[in-house]
N, CA, C and O of each residue as an XYZ file, in Angstrom:
444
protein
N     -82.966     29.228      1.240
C     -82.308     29.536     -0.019
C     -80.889     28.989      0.049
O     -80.280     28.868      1.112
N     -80.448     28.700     -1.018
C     -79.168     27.743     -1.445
C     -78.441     28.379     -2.328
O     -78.917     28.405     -3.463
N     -77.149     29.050     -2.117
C     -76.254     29.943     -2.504
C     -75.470     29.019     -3.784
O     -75.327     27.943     -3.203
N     -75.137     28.908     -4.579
C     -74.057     28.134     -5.314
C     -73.017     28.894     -5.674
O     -73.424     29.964     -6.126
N     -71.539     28.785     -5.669
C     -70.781     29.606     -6.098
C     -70.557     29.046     -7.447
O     -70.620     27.876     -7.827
N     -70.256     30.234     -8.147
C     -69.474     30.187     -9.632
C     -67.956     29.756     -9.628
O     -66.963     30.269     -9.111
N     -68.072     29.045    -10.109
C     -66.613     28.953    -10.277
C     -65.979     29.247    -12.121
O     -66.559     29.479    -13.181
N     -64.765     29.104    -11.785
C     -64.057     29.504    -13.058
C     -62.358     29.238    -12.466
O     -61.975     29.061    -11.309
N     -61.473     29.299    -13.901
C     -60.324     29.098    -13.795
C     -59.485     29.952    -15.019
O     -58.776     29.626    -15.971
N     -59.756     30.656    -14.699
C     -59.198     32.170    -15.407
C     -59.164     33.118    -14.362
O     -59.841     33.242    -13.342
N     -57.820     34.038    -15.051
C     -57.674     35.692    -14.618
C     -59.100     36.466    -14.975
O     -59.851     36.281    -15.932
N     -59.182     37.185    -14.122
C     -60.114     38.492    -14.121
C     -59.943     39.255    -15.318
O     -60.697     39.647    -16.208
N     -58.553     39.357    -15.034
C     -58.147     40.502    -16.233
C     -57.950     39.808    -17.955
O     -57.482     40.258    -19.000
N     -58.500     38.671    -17.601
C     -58.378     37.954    -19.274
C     -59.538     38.471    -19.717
O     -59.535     38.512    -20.947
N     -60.775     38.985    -19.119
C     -61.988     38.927    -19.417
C     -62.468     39.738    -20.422
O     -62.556     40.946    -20.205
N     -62.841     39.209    -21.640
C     -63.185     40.762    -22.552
C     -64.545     41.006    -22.619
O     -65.293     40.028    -22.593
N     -65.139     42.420    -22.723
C     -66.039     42.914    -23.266
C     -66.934     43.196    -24.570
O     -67.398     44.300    -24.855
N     -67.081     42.138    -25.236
C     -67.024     42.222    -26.557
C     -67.780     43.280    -26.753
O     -68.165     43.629    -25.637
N     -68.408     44.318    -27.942
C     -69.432     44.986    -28.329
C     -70.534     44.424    -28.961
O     -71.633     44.938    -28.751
N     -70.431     43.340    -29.791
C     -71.080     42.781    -30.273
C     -71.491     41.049    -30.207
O     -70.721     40.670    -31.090
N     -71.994     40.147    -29.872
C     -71.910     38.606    -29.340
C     -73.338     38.363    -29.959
O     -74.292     39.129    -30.101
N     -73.147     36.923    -30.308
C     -74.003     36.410    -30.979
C     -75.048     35.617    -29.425
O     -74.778     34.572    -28.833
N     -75.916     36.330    -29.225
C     -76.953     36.519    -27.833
C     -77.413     34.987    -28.057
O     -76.964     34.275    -28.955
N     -78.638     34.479    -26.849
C     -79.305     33.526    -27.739
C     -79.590     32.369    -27.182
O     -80.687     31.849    -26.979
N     -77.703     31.718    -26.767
C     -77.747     30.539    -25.839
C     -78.375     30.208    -24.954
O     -78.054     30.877    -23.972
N     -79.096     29.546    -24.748
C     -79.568     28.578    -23.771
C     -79.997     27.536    -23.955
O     -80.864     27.348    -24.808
N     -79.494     26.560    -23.188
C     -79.781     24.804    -23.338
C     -80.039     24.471    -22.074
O     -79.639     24.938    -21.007
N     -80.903     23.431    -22.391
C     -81.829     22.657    -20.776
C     -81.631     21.271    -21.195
O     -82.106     21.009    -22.300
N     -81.035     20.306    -20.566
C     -80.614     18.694    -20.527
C     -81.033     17.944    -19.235
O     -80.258     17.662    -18.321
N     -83.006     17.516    -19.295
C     -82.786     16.319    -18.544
C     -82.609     15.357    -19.054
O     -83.260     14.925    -20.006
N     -81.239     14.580    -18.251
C     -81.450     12.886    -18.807
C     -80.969     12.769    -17.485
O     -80.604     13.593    -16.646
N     -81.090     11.119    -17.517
C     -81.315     10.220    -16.619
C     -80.307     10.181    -15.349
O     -80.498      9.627    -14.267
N     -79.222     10.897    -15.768
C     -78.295     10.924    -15.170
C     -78.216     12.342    -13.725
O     -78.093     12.545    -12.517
N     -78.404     12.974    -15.099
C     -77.925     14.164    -14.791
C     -78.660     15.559    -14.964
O     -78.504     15.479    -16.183
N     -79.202     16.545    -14.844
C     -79.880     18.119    -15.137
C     -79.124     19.111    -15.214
O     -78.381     19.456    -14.295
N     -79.257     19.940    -16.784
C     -78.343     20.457    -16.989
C     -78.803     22.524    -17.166
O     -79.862     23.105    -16.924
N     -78.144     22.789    -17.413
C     -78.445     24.662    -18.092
C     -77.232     25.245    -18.163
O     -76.446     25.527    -17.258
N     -77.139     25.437    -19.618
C     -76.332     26.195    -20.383
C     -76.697     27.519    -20.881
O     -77.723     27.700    -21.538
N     -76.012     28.290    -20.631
C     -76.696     29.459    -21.085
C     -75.501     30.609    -21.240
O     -74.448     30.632    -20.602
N     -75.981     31.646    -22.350
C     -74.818     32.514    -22.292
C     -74.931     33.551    -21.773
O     -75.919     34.285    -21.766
N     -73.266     33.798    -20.979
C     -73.220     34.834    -19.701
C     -71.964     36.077    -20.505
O     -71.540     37.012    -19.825
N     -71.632     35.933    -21.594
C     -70.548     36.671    -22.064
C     -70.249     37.990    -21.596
O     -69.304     38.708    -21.923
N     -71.504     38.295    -20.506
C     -71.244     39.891    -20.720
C     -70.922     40.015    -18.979
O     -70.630     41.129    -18.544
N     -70.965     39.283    -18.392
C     -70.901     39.246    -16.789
C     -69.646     38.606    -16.248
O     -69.297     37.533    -16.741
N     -69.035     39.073    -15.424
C     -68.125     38.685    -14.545
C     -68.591     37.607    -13.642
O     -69.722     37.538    -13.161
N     -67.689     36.834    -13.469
C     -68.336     35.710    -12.331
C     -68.784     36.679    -10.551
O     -69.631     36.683     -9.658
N     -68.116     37.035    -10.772
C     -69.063     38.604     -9.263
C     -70.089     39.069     -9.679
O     -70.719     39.759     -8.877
N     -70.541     38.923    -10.781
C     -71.936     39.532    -11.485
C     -73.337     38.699    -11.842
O     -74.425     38.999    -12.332
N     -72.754     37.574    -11.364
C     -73.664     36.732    -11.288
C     -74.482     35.198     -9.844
O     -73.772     34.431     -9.194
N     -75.585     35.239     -9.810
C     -75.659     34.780     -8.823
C     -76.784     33.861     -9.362
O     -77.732     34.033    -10.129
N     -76.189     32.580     -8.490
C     -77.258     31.491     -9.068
C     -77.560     30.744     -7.164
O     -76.885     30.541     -6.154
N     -79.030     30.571     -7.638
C     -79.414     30.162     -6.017
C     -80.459     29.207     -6.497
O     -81.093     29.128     -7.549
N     -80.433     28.354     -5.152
C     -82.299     27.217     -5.629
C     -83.167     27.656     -4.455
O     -82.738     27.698     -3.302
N     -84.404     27.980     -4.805
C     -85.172     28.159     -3.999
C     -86.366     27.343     -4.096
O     -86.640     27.392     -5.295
N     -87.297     26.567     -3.478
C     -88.680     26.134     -3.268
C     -88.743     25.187     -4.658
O     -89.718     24.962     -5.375
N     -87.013     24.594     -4.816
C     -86.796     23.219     -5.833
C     -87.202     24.417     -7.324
O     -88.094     24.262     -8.158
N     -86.557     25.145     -7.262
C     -86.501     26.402     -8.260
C     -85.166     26.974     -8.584
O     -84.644     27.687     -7.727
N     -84.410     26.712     -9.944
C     -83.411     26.776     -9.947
C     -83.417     28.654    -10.826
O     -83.940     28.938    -11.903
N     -82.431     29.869     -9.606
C     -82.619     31.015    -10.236
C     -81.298     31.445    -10.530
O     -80.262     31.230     -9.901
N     -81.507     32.155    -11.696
C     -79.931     32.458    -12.143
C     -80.716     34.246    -12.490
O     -81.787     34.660    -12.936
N     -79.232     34.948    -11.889
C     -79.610     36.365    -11.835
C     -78.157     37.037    -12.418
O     -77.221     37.064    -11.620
N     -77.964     37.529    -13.661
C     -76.689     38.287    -14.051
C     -77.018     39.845    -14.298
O     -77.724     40.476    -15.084
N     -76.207     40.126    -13.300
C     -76.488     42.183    -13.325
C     -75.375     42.721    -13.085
O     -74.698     42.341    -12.130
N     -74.941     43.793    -13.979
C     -73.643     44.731    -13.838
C     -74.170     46.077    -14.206
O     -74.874     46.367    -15.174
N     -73.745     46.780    -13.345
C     -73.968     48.116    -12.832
C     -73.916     48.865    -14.580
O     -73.379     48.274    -15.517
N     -74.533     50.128    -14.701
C     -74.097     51.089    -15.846
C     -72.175     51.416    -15.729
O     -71.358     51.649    -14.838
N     -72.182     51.303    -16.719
C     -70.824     51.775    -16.652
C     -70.409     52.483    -18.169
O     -71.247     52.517    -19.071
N     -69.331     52.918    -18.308
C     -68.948     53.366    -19.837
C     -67.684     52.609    -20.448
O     -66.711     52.091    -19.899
N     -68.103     52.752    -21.955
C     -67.155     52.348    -22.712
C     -66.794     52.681    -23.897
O     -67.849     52.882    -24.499
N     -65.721     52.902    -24.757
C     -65.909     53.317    -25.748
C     -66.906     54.075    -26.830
O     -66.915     55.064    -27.564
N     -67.898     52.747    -26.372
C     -69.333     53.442    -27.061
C     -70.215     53.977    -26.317
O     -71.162     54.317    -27.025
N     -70.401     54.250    -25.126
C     -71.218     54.709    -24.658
C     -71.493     54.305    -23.211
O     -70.470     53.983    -22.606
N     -72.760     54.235    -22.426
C     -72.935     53.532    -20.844
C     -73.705     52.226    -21.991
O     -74.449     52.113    -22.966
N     -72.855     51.410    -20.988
C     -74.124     50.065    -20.676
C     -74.192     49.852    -19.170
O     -73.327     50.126    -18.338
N     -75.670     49.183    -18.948
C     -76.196     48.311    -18.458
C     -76.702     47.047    -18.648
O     -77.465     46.997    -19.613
N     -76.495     45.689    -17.885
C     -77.302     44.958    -18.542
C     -77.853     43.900    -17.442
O     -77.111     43.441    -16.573
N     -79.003     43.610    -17.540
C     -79.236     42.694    -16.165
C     -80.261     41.189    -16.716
O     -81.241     41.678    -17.278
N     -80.354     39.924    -16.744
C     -80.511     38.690    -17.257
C     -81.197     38.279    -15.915
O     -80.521     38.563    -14.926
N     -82.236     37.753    -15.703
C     -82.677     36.739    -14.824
C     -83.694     35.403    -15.703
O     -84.381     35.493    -16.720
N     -83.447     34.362    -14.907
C     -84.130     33.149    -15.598
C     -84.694     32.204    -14.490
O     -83.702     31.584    -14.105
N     -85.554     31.866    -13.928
C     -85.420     30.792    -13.364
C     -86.312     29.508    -14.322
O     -87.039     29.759    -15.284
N     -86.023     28.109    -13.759
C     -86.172     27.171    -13.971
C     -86.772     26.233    -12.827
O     -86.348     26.316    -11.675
N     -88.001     25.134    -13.274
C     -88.317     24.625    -12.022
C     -87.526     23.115    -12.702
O     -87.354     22.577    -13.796
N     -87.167     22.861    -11.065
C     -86.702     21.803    -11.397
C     -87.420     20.248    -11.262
O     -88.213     19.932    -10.375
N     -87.067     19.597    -12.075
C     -87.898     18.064    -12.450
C     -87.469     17.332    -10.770
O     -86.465     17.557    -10.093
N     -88.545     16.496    -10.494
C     -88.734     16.403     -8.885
C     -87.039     15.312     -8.515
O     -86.229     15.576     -7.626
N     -86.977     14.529     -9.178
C     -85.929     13.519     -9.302
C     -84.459     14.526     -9.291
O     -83.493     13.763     -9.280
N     -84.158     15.517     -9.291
C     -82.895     16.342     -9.031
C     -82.345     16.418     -7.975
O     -82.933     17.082     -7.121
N     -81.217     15.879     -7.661
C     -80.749     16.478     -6.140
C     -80.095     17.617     -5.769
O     -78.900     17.813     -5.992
N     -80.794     18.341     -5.237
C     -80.582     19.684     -5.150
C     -79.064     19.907     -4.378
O     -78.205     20.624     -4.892
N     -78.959     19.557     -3.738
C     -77.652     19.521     -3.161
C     -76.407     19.092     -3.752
O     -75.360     19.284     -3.133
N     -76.406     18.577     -4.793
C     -75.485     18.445     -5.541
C     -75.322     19.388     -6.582
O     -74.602     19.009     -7.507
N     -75.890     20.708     -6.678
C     -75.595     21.540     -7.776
C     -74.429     21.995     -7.706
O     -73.957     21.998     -6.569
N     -73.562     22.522     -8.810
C     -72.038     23.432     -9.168
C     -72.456     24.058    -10.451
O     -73.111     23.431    -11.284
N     -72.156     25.047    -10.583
C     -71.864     25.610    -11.880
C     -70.131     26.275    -12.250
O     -69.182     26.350    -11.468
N     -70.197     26.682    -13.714
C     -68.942     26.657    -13.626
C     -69.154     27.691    -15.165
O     -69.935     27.336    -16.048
N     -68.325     28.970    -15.263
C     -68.220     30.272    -16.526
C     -66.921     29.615    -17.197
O     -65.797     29.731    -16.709
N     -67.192     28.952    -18.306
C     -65.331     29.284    -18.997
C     -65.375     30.405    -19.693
O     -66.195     31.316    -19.573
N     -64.291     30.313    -20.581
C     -63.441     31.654    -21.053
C     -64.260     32.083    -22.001
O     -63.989     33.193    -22.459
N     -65.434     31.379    -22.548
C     -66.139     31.767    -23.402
C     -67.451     32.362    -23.148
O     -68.094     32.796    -24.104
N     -67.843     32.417    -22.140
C     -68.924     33.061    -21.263
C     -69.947     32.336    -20.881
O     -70.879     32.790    -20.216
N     -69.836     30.951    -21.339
C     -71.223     29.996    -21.254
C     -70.601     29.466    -20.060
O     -69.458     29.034    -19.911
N     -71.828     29.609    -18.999
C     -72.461     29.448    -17.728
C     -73.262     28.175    -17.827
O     -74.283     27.966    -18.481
N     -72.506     27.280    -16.951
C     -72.728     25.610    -17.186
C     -73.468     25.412    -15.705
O     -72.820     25.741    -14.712
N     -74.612     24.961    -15.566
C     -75.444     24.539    -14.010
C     -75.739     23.746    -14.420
O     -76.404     23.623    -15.449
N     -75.145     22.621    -13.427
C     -75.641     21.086    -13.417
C     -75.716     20.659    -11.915
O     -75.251     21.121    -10.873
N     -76.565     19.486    -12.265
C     -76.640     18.434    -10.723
C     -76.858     17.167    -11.033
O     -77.221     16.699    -12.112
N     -76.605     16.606     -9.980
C     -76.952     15.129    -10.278
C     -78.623     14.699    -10.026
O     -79.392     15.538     -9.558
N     -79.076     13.364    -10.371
C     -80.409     13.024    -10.227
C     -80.366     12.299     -8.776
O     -79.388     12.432     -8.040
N     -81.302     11.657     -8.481
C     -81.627     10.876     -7.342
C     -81.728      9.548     -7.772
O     -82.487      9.094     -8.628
N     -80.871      8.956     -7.078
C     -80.984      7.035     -7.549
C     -81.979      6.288     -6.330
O     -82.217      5.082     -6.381
């Protein structure tokens, strides 16, 4: 198994909780170049999420504990995996959360 870290370039404490987000996102981009997955993470902290490749299987896992808020407890937990097209080089994966919550996993192909 193949750990990838999240990265990001924001404060912690910028991070908001919205109550309400338009759910939904997800995008998948093979081209020739490059393999892509977009997807929305708005509700997870980059510590709350873990993306790994296993058996050329790309898994993305977002889970944050119950907690309370204004309105009430949430919980919420997201898993997805993806197999990946054989031409991917696995070793070149990064992903990366901006400020908007979309969770970008890409890699390069094999030349």
């Amino acid at each position: 198994m193949t750990t990838i870290e999240v990265q990001h370039n924001w404060e912690g404490e910028e991070w908001d909780w919205p109550f309400q987000h338009n759910d939904g996102i997800v995008k998948v981009h093979n081209g020739p170049e490059r393999f892509e997955v977009g997807l929305e993470a708005s509700y997870f902290r980059p510590n709350e999420i873990q993306v790994n490749i296993v058996d050329h299987t790309l898994m993305v896992r977002c889970k944050h504990e119950s907690r309370y808020d204004q309105h009430g407890v949430v919980a919420r937990e997201i898993s997805r995996n993806y197999h990946l097209p054989d031409d991917v080089e696995t070793t070149s994966f990064k992903c990366h959360l901006d400020k908007k919550g979309i969770l970008r996993i890409f890699a390069n192909k094999k030349h």
